[in-house]
N, CA, C and O atoms as CSV, one atom per row, in Angstrom:
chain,resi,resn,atom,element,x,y,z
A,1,UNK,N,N,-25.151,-40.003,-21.008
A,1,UNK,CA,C,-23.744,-39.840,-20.713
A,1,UNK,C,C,-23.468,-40.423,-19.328
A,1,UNK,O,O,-24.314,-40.296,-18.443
A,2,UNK,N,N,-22.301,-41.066,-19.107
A,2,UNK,CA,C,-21.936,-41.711,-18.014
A,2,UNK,C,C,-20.820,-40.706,-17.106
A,2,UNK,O,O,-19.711,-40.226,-17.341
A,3,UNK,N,N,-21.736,-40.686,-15.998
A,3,UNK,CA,C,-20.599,-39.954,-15.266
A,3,UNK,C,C,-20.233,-40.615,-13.823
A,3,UNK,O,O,-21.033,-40.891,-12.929
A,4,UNK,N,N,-18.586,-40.830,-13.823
A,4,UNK,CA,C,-17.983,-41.162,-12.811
A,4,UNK,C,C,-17.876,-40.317,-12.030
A,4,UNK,O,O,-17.895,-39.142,-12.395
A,5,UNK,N,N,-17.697,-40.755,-10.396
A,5,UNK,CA,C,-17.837,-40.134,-9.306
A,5,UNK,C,C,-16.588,-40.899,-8.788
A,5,UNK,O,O,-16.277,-42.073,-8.988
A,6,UNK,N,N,-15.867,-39.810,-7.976
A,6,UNK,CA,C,-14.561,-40.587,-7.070
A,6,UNK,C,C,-15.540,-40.445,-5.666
A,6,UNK,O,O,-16.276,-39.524,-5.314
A,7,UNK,N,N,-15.242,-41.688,-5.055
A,7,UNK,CA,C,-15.966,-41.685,-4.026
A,7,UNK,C,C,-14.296,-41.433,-3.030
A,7,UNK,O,O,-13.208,-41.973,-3.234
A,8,UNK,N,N,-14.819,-40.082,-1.611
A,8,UNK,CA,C,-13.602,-40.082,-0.895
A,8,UNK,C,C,-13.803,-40.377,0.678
A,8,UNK,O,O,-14.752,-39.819,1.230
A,9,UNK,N,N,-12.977,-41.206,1.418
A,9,UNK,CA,C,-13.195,-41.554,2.914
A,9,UNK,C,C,-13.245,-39.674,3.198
A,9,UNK,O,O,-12.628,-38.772,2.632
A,10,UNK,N,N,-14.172,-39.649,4.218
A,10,UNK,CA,C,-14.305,-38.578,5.152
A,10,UNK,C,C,-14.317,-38.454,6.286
A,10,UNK,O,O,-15.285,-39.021,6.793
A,11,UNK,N,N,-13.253,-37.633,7.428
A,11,UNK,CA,C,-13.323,-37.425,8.742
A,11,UNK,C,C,-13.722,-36.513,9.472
A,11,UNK,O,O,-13.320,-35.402,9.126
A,12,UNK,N,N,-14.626,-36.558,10.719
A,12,UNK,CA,C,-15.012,-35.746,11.141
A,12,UNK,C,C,-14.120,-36.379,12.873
A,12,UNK,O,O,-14.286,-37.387,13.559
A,13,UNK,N,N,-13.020,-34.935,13.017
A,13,UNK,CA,C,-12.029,-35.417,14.462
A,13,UNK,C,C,-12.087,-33.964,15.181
A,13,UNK,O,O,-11.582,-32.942,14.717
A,14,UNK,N,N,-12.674,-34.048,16.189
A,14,UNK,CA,C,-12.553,-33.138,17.099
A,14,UNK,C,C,-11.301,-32.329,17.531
A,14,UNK,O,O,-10.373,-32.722,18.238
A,15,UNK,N,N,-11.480,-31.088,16.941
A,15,UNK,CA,C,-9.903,-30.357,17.595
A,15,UNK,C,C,-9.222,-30.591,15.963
A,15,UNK,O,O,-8.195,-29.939,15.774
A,16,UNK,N,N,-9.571,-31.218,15.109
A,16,UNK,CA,C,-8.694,-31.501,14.027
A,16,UNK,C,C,-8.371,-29.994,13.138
A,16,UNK,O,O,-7.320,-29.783,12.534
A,17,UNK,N,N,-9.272,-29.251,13.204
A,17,UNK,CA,C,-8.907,-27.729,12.884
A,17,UNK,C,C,-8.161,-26.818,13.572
A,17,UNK,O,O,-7.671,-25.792,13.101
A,18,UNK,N,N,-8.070,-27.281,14.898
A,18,UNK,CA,C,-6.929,-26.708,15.784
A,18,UNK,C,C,-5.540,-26.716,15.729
A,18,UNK,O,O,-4.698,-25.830,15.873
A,19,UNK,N,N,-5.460,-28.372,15.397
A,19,UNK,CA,C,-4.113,-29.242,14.991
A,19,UNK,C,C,-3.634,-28.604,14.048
A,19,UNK,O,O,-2.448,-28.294,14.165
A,20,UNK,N,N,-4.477,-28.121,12.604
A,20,UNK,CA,C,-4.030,-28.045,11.504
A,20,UNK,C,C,-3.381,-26.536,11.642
A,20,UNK,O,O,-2.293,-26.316,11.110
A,21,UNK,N,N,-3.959,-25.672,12.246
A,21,UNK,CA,C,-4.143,-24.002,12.526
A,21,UNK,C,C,-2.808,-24.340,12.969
A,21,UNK,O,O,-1.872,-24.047,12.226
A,22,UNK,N,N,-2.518,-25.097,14.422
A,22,UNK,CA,C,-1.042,-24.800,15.401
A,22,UNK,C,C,-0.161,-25.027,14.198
A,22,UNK,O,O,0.719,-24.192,13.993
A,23,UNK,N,N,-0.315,-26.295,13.179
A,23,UNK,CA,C,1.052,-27.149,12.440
A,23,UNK,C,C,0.927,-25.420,11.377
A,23,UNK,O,O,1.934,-24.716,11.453
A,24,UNK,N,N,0.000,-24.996,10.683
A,24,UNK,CA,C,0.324,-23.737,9.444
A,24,UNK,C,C,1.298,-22.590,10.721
A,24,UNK,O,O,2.384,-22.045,10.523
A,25,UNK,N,N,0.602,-22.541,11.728
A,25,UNK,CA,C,1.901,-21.413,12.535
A,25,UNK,C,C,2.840,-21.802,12.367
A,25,UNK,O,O,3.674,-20.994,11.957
A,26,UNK,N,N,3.297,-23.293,12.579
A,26,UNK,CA,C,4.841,-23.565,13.017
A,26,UNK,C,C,5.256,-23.534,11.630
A,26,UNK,O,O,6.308,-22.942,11.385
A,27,UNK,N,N,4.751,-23.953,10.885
A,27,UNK,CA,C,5.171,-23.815,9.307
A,27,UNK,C,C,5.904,-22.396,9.257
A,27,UNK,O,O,6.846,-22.377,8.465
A,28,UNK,N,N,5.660,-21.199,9.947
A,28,UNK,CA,C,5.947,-19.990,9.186
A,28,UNK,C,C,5.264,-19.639,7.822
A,28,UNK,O,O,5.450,-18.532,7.315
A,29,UNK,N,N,4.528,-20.520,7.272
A,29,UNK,CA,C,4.072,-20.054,6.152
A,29,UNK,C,C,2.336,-19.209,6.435
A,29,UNK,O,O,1.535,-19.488,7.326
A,30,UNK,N,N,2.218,-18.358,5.552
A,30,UNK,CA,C,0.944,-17.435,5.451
A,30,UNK,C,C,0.129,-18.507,5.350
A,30,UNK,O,O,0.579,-19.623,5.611
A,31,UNK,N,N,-1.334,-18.317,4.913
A,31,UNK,CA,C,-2.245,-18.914,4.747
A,31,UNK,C,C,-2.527,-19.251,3.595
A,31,UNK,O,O,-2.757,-20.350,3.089
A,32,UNK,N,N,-2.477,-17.609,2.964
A,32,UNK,CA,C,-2.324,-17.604,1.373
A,32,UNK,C,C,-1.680,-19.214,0.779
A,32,UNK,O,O,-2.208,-20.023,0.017
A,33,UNK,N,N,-0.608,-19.245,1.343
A,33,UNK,CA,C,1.073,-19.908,1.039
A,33,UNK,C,C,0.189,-21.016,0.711
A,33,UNK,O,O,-0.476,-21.329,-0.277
A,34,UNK,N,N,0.455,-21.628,2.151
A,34,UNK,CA,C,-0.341,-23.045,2.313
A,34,UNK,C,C,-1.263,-23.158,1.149
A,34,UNK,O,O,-0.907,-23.819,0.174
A,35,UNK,N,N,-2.974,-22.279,1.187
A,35,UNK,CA,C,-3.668,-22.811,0.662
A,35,UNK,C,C,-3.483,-22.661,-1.106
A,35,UNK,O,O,-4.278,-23.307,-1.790
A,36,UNK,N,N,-2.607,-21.950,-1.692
A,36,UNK,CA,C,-2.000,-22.044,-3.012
A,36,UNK,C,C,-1.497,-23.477,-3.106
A,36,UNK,O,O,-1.805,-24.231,-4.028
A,37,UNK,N,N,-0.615,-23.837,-1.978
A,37,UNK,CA,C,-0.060,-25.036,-2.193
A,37,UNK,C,C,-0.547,-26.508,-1.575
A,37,UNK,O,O,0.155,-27.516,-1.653
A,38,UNK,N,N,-1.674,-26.474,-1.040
A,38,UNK,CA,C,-2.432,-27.228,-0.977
A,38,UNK,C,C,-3.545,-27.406,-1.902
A,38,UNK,O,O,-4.077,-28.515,-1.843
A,39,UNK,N,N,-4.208,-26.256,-3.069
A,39,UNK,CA,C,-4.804,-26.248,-3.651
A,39,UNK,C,C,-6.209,-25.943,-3.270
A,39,UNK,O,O,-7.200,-26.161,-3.967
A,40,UNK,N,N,-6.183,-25.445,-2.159
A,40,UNK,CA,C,-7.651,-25.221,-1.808
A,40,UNK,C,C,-7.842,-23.633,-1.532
A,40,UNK,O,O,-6.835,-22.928,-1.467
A,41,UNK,N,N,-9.144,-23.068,-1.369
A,41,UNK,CA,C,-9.245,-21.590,-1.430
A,41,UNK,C,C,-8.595,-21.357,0.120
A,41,UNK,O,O,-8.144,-22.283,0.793
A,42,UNK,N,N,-8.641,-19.698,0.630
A,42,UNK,CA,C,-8.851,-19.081,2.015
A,42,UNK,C,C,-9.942,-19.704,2.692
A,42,UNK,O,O,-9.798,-20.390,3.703
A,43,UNK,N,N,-11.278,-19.413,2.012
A,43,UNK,CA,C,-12.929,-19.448,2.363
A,43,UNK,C,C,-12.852,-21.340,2.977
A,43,UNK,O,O,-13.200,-21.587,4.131
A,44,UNK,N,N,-12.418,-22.363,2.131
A,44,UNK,CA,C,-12.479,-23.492,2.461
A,44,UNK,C,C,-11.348,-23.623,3.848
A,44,UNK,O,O,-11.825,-24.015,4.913
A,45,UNK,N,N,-9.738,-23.253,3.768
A,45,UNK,CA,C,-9.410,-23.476,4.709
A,45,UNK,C,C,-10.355,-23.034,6.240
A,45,UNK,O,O,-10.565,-23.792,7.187
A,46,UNK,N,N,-10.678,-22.003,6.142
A,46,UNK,CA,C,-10.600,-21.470,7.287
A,46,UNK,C,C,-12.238,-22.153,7.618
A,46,UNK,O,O,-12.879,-21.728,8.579
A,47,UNK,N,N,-12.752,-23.154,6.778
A,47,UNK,CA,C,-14.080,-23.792,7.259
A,47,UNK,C,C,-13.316,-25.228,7.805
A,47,UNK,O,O,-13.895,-25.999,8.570
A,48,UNK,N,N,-12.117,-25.435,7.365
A,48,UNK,CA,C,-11.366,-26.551,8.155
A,48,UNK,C,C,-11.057,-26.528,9.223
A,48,UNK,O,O,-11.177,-27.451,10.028
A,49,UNK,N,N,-10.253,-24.639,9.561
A,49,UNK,CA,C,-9.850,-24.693,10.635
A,49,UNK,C,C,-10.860,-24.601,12.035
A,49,UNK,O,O,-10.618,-24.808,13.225
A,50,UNK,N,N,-12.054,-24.206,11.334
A,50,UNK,CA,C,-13.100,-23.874,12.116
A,50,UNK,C,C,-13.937,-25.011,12.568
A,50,UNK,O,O,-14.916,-24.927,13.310
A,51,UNK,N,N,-13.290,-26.413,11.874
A,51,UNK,CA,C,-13.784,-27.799,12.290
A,51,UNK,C,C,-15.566,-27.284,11.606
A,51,UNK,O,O,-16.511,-27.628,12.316
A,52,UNK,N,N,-15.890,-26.505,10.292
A,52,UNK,CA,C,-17.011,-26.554,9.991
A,52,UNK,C,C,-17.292,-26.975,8.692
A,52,UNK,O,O,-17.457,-26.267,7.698
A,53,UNK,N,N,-17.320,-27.851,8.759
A,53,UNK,CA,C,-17.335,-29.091,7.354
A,53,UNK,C,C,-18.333,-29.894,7.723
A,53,UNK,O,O,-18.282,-30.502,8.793
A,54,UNK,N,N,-19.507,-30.010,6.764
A,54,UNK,CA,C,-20.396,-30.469,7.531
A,54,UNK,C,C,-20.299,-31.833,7.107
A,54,UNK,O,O,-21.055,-32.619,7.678
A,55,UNK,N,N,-19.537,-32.278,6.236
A,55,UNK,CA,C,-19.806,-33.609,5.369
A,55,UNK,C,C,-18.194,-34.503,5.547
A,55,UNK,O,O,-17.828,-35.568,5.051
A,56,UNK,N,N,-17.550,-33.620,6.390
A,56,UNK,CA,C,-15.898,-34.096,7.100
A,56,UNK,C,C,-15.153,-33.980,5.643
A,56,UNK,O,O,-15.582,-33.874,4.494
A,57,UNK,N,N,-13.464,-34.067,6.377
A,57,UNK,CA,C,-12.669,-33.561,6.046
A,57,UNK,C,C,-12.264,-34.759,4.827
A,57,UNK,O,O,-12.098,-35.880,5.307
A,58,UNK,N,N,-12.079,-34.648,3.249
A,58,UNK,CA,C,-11.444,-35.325,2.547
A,58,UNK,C,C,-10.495,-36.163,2.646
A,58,UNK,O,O,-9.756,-35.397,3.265
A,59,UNK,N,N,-9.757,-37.301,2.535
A,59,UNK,CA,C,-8.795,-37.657,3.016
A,59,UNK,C,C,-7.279,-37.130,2.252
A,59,UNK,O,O,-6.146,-36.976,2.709
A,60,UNK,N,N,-7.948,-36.922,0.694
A,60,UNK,CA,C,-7.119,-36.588,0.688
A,60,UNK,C,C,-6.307,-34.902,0.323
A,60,UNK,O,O,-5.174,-34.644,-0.084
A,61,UNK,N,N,-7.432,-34.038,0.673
A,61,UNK,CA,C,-6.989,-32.962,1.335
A,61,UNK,C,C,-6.210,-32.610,2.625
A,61,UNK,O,O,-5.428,-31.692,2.875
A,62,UNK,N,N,-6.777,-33.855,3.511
A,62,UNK,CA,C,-6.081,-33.963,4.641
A,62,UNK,C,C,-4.555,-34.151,4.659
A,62,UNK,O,O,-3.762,-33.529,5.365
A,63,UNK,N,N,-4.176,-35.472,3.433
A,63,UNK,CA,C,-2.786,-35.990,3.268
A,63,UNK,C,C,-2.202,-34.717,2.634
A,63,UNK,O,O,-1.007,-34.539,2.871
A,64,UNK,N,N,-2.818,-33.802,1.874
A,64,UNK,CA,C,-1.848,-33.388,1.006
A,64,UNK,C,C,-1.298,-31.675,2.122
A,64,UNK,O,O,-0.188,-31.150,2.034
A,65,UNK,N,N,-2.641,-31.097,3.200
A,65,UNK,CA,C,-2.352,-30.556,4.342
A,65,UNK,C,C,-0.795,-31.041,4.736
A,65,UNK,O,O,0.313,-30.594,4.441
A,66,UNK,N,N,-1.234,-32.128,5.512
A,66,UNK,CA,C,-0.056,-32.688,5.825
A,66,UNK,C,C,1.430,-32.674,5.294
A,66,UNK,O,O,2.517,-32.410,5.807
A,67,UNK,N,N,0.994,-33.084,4.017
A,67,UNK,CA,C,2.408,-32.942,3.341
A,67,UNK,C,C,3.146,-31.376,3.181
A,67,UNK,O,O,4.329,-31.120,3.405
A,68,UNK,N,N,2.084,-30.428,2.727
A,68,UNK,CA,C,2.666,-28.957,2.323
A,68,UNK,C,C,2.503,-28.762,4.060
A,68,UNK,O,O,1.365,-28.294,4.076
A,69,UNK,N,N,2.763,-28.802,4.955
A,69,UNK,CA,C,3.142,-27.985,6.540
A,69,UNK,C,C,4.119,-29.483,7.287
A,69,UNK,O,O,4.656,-29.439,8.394
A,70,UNK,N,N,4.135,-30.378,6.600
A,70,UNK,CA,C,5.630,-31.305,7.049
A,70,UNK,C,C,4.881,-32.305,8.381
A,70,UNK,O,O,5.500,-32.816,9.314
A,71,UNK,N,N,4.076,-32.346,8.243
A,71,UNK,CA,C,3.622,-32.972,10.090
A,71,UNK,C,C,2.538,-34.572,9.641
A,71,UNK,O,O,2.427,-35.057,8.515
A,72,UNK,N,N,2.038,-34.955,10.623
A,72,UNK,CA,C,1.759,-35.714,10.591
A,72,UNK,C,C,0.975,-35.449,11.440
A,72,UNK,O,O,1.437,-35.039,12.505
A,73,UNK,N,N,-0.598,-35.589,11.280
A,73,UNK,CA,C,-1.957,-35.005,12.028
A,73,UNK,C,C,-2.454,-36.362,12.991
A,73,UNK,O,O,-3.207,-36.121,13.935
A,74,UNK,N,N,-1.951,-38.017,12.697
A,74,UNK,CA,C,-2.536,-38.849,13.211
A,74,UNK,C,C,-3.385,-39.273,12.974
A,74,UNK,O,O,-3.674,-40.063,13.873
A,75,UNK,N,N,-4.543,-39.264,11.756
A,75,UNK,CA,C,-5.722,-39.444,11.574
A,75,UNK,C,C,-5.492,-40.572,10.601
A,75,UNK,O,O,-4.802,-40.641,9.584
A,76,UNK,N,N,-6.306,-41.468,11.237
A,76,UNK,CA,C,-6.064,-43.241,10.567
A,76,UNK,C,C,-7.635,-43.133,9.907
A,76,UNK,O,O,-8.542,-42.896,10.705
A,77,UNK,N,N,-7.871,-43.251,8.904
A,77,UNK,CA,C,-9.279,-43.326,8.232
A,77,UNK,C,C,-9.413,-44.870,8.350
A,77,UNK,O,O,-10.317,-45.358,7.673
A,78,UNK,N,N,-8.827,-45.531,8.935
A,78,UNK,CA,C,-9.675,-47.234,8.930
A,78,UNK,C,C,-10.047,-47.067,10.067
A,78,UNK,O,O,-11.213,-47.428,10.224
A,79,UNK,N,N,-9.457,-46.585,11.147
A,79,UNK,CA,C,-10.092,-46.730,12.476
A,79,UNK,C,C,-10.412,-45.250,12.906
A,79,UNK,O,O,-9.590,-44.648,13.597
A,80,UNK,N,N,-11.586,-44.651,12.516
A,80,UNK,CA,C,-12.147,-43.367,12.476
A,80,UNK,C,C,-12.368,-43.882,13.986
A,80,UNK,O,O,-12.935,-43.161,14.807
């Protein structure tokens, strides 16, 4: 059996769990909120916010972060 793999750019940015933590405050939204609507668990966010990902941040978990809290984090995956 043939199995496909999505291969995904990954970032590893200093402080980038900080960024994300300040933008979910200003959101007003819970955590819960966010990570329902980002699609990812509690247990995973809070290994984001903790910048403890050992294999860096998805890109496009990152974009879709971004999109459900309205901001724009700055993180260019061509020029890591």
């Amino acid at each position: 059996m043939l199995v496909l793999r999505r291969i995904t750019q990954t970032v590893k940015i200093p402080e980038l769990g900080e960024k994300i933590q300040a933008a979910q405050a200003r959101s007003r939204m819970n955590v819960t909120e966010v990570c329902q609507r980002v699609g990812i668990s509690r247990t995973y966010w809070y290994k984001i916010i903790n910048d403890n990902i050992p294999d860096g941040l998805a890109e496009p978990t990152l974009r879709k972060i971004e999109e459900v809290l309205g901001v724009d984090l700055g993180v260019d995956f061509d020029n890591k």
